[in-house]
PDB file as gemmi writes it, atoms N, CA and C in Angstrom:
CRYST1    1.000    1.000    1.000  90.00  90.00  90.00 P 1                      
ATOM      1  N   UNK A   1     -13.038  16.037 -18.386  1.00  0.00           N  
ATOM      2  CA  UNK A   1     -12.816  15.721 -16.999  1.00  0.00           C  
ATOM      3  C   UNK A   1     -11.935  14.484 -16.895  1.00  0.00           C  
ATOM      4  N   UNK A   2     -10.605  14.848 -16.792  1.00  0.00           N  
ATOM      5  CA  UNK A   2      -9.873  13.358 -16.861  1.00  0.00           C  
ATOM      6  C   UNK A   2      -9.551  12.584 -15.947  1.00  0.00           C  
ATOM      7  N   UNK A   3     -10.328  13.595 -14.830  1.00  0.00           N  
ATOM      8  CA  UNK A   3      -9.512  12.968 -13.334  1.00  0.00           C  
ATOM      9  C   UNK A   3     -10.695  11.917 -12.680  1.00  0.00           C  
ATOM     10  N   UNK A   4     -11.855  12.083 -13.456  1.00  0.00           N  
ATOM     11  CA  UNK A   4     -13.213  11.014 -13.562  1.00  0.00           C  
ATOM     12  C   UNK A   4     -12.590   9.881 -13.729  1.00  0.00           C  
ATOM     13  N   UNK A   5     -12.089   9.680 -14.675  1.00  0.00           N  
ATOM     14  CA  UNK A   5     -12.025   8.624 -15.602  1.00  0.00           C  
ATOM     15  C   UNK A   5     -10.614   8.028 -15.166  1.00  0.00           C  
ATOM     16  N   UNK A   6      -9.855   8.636 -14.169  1.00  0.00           N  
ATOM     17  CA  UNK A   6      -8.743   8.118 -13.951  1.00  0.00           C  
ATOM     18  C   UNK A   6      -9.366   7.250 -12.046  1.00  0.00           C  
ATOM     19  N   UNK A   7     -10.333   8.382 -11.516  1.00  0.00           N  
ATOM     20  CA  UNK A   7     -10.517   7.699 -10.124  1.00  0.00           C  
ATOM     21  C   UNK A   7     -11.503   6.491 -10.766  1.00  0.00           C  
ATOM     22  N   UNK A   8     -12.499   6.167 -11.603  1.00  0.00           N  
ATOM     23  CA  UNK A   8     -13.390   5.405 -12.087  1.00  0.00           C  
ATOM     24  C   UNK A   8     -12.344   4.019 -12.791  1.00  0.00           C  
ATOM     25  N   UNK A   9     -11.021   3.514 -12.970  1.00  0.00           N  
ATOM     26  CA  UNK A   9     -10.803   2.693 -13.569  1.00  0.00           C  
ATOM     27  C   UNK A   9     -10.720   1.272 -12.230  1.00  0.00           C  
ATOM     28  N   UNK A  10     -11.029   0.058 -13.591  1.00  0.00           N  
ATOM     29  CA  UNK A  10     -11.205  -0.833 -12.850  1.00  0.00           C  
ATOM     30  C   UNK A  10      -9.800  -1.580 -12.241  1.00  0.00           C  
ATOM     31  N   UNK A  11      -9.011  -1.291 -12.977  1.00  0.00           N  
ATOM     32  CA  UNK A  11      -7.164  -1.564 -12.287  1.00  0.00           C  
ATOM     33  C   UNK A  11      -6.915  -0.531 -11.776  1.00  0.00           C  
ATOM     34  N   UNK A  12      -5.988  -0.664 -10.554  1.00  0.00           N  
ATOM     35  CA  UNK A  12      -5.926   0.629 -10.041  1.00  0.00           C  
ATOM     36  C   UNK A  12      -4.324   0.753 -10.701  1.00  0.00           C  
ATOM     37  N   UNK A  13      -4.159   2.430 -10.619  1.00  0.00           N  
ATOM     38  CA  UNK A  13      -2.998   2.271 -11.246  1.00  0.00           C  
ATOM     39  C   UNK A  13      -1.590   2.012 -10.233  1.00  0.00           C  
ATOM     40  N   UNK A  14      -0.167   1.729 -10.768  1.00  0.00           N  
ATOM     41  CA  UNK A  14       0.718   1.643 -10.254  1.00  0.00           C  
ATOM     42  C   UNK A  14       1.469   2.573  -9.159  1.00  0.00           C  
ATOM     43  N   UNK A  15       1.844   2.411  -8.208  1.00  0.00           N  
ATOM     44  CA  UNK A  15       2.469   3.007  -7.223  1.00  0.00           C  
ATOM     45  C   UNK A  15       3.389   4.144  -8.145  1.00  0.00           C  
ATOM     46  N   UNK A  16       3.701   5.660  -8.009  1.00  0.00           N  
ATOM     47  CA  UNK A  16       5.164   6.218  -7.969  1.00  0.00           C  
ATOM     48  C   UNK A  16       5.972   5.698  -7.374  1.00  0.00           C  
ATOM     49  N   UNK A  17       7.233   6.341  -7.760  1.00  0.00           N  
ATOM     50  CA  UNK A  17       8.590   5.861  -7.248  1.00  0.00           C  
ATOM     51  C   UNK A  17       8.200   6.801  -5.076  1.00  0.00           C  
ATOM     52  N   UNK A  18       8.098   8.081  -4.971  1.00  0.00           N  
ATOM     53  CA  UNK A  18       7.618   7.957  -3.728  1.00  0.00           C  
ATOM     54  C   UNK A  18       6.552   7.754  -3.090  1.00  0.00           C  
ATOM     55  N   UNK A  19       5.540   6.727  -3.593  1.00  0.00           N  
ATOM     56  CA  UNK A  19       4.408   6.086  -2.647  1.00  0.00           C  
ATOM     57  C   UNK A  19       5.264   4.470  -2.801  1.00  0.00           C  
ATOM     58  N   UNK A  20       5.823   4.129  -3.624  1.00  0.00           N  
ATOM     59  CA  UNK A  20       6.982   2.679  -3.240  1.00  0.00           C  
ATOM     60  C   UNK A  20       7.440   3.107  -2.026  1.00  0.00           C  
ATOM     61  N   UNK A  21       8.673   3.993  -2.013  1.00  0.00           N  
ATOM     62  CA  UNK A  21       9.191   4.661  -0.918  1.00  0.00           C  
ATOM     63  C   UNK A  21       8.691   4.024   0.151  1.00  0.00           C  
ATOM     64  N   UNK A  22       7.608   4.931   0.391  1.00  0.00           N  
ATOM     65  CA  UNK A  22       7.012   5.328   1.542  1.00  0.00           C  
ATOM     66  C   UNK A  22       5.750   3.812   1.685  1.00  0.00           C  
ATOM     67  N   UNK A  23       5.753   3.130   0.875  1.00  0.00           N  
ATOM     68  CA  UNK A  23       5.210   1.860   1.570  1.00  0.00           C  
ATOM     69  C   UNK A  23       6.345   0.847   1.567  1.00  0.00           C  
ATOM     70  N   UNK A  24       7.525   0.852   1.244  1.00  0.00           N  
ATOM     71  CA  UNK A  24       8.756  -0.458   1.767  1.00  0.00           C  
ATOM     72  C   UNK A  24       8.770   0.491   2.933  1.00  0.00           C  
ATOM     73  N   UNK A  25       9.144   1.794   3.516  1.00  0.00           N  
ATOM     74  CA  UNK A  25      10.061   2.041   4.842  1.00  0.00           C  
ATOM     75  C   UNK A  25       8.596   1.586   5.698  1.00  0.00           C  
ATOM     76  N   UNK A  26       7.734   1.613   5.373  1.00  0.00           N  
ATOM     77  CA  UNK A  26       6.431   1.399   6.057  1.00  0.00           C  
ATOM     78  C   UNK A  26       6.396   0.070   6.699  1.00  0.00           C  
ATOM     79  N   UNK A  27       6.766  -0.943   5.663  1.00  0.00           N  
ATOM     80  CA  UNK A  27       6.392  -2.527   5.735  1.00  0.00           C  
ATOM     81  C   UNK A  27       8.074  -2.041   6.471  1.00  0.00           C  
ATOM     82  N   UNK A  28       8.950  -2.449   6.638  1.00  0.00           N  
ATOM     83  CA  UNK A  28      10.201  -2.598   7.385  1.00  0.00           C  
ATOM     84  C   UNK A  28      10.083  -1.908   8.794  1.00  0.00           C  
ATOM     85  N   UNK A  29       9.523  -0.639   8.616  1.00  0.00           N  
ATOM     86  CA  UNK A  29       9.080  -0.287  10.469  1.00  0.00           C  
ATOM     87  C   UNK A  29       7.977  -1.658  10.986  1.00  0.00           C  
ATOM     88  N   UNK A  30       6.812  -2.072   9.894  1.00  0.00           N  
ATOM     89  CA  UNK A  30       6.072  -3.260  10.646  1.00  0.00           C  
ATOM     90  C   UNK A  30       7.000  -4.306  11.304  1.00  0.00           C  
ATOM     91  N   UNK A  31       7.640  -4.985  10.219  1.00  0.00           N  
ATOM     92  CA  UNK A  31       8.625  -5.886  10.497  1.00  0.00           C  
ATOM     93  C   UNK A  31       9.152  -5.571  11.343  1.00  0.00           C  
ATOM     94  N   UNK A  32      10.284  -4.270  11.814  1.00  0.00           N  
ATOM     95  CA  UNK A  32      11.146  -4.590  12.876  1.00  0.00           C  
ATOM     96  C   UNK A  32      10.084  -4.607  14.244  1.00  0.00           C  
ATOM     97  N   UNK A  33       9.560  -3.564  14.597  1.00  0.00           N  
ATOM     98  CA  UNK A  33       8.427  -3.927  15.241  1.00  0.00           C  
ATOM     99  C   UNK A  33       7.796  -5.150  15.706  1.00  0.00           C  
ATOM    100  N   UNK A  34       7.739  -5.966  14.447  1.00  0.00           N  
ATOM    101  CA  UNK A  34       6.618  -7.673  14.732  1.00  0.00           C  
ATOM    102  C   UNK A  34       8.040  -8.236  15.262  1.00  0.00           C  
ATOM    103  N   UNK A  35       9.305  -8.231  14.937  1.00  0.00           N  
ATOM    104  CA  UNK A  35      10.456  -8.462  15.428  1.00  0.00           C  
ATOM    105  C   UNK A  35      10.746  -8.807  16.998  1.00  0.00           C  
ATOM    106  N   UNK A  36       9.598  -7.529  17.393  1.00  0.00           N  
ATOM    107  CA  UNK A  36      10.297  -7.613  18.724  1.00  0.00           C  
ATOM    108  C   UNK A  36       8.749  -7.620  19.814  1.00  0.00           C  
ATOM    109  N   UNK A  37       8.032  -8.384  18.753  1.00  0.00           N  
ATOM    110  CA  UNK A  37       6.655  -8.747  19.402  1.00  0.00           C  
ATOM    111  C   UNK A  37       6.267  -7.599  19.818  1.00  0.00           C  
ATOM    112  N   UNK A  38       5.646  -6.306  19.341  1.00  0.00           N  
ATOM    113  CA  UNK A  38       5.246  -5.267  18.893  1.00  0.00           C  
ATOM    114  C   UNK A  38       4.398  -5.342  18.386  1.00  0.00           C  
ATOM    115  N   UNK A  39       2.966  -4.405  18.283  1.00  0.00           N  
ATOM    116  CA  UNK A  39       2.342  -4.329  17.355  1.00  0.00           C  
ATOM    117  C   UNK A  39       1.698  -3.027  17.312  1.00  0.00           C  
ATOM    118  N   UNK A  40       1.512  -2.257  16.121  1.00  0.00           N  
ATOM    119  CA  UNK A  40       1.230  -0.879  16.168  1.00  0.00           C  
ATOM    120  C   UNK A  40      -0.272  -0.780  15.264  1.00  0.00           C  
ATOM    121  N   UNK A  41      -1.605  -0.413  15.646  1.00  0.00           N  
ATOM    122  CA  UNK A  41      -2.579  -0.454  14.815  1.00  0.00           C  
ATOM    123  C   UNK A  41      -2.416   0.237  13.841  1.00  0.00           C  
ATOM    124  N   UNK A  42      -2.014   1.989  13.939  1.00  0.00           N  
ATOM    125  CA  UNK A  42      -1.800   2.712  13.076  1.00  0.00           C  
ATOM    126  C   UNK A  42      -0.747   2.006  12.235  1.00  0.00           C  
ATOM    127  N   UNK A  43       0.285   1.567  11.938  1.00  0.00           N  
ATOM    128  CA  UNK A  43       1.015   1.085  10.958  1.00  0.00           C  
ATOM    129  C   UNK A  43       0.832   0.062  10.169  1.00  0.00           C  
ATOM    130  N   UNK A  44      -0.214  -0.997  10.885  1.00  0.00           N  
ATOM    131  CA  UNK A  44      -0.858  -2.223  10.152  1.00  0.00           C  
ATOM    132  C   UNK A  44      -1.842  -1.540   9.654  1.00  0.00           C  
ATOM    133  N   UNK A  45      -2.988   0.027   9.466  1.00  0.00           N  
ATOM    134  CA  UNK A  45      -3.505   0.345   8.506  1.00  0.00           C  
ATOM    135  C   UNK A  45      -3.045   0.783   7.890  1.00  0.00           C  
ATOM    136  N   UNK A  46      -2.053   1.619   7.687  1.00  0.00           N  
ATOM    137  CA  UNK A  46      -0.834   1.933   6.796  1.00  0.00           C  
ATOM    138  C   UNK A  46      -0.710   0.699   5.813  1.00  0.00           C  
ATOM    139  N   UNK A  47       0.315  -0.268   6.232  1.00  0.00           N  
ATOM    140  CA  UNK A  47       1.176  -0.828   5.520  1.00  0.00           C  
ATOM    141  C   UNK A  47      -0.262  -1.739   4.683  1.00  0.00           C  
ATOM    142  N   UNK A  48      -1.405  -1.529   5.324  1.00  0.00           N  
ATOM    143  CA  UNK A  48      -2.542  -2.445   4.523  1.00  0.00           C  
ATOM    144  C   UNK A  48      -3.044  -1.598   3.459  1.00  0.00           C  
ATOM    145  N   UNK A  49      -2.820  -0.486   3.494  1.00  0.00           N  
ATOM    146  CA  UNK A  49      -3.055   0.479   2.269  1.00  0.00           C  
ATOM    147  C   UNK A  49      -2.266   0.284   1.216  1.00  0.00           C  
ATOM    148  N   UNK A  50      -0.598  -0.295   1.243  1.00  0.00           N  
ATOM    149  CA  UNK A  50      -0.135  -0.066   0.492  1.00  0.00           C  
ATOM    150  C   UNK A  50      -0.018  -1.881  -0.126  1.00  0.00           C  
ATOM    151  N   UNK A  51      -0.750  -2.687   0.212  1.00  0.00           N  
ATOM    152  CA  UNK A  51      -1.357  -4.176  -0.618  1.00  0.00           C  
ATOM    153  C   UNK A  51      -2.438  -4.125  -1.436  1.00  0.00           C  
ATOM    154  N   UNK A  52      -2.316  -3.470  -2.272  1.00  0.00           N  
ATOM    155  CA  UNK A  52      -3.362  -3.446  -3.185  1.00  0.00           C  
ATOM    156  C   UNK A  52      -3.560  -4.601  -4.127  1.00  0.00           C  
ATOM    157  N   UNK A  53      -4.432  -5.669  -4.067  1.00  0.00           N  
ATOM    158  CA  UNK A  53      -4.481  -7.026  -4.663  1.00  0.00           C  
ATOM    159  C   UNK A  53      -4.186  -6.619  -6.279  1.00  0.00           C  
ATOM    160  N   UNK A  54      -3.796  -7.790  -6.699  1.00  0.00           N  
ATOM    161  CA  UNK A  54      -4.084  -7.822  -7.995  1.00  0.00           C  
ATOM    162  C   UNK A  54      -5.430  -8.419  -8.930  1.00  0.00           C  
ATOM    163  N   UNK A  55      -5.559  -7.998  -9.987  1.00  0.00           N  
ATOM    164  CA  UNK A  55      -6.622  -8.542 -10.451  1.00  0.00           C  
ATOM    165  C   UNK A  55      -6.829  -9.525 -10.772  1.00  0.00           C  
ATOM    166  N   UNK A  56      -8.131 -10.555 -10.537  1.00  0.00           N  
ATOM    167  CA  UNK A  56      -7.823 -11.690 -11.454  1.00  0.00           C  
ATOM    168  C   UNK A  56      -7.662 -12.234 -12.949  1.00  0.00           C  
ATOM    169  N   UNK A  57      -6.873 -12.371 -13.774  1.00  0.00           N  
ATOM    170  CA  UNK A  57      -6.549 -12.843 -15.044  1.00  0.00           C  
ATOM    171  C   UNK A  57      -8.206 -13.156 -15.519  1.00  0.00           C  
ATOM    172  N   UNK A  58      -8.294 -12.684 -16.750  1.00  0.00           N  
ATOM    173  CA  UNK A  58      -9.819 -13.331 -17.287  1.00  0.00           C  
ATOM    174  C   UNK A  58      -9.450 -14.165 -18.000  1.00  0.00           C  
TER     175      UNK A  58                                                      
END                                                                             
């Protein structure tokens, strides 16, 4: 079952080239938007999906 062991890791893994994509055009619709004193809920949960923290260094 490899797909266990891939949703179970403690780093999550790296973005593809189209989930990058599709979270920069994401964050740049926020921006122009906050631009023009705008604010869209649906796109600030979006673009918060695609900040995935990093871990802390042990």
């Amino acid at each position: 079952m490899k797909h266990i062991t891939s949703i179970t890791q403690r780093v999550p893994s790296r973005a593809d080239a189209v989930q990058d994509i599709i979270c920069r055009v994401l964050q740049f619709l926020a921006d122009i938007l906050g631009a023009y004193g705008g604010q869209a809920p649906l796109l600030g949960y979006l673009t918060g999906k695609c900040n995935i923290p990093e871990p802390n260094p042990e």
